[in-house]
Wavefront OBJ file of the C-alpha trace (Angstrom):
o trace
v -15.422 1.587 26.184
v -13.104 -0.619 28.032
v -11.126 0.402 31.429
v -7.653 0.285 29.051
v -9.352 2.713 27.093
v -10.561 5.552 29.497
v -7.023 7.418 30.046
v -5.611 9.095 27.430
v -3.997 7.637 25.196
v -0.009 8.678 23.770
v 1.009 5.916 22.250
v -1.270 3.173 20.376
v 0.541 0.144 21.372
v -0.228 -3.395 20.320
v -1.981 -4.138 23.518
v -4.300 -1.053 23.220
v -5.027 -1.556 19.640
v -5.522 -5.587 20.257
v -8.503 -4.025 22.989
v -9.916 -1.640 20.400
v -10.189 -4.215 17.737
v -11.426 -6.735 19.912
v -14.284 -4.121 21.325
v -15.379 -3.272 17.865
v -15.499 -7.193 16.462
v -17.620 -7.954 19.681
v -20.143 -5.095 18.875
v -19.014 -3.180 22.060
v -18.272 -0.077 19.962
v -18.405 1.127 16.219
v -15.034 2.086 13.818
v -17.094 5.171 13.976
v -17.616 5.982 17.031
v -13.448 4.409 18.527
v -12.781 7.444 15.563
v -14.849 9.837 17.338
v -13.665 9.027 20.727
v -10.079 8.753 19.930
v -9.846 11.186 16.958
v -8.406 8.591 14.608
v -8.930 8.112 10.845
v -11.680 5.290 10.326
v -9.889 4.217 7.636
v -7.099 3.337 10.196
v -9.539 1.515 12.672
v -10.777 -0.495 9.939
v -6.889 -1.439 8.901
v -6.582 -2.395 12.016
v -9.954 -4.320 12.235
v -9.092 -6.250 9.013
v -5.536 -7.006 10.056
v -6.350 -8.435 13.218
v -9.139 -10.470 11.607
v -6.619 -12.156 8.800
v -3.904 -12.416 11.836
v -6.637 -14.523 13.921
v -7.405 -16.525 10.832
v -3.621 -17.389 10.229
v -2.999 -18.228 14.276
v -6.180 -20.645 14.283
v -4.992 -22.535 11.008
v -3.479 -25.668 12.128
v -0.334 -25.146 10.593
v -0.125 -21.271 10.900
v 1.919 -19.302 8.661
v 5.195 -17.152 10.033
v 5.467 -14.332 9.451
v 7.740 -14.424 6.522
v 5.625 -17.095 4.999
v 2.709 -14.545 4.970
v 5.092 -11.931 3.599
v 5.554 -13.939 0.803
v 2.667 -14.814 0.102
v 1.127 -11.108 -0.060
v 4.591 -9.935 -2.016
v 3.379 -13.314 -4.655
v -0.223 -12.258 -4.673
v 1.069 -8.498 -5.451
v 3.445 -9.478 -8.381
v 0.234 -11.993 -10.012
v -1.565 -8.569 -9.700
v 0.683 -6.393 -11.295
v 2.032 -9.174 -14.173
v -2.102 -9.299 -15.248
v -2.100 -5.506 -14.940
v 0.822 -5.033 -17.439
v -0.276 -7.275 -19.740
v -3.751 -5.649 -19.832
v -2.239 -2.164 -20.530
v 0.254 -4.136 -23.069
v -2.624 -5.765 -24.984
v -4.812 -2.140 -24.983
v -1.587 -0.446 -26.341
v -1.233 -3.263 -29.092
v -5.067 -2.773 -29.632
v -5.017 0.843 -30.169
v -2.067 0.981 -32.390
v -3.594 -1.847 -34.440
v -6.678 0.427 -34.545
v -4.813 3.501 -35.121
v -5.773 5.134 -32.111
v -2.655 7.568 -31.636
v -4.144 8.923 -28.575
v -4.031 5.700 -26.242
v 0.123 5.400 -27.218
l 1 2 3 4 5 6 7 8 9 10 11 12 13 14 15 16 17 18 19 20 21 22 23 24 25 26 27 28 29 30 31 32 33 34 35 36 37 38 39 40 41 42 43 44 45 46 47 48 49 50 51 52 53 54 55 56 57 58 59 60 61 62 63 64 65 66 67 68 69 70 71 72 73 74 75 76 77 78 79 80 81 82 83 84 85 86 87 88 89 90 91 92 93 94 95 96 97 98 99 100 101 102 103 104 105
């Protein structure tokens, strides 16, 4: 691992994470093995992993998005997701009372 990574660590600041992440995309370490050496949850590396992947995406557009604009956007992709989900467990209601199903009510 990297020089900024050999002391211990207290506090996982941007800087520190931005070297992890950057380590792991370039093959230098695993999410496995940063978790091993730095007793964090994988699941967390790989957060971070994915975030900083969609963040470099975004600043290499040519119009990037701000930060509110990409709030939005998840908070609009989140709302589509949960209108289609309410209308599926609306239609399976209908469906079961139509069928007389008075378990699924």
């Amino acid at each position: 691992m990297s020089t900024l990574m050999e002391d211990e660590i207290k506090r996982w600041t941007a800087k520190r994470k931005t070297a992890l992440v950057l380590e792991i995309i370039q093959g230098k370490t695993t999410v496995a093995e940063a978790s091993r050496a730095f007793d964090l949850p994988a699941s967390e590396l790989q957060q971070w992993v994915d975030e900083g992947k969609r963040s470099m995406e975004n600043a290499l557009r040519t119009n990037p998005l701000d930060v509110r604009q990409l709030y939005e956007k998840k908070l609009s992709d989140l709302q589509e997701a949960y209108g289609e989900a309410m209308l599926e467990l609306r239609a399976r209601k209908k469906l079961a009372s139509l069928l007389g199903d008075e378990d699924e009510k």
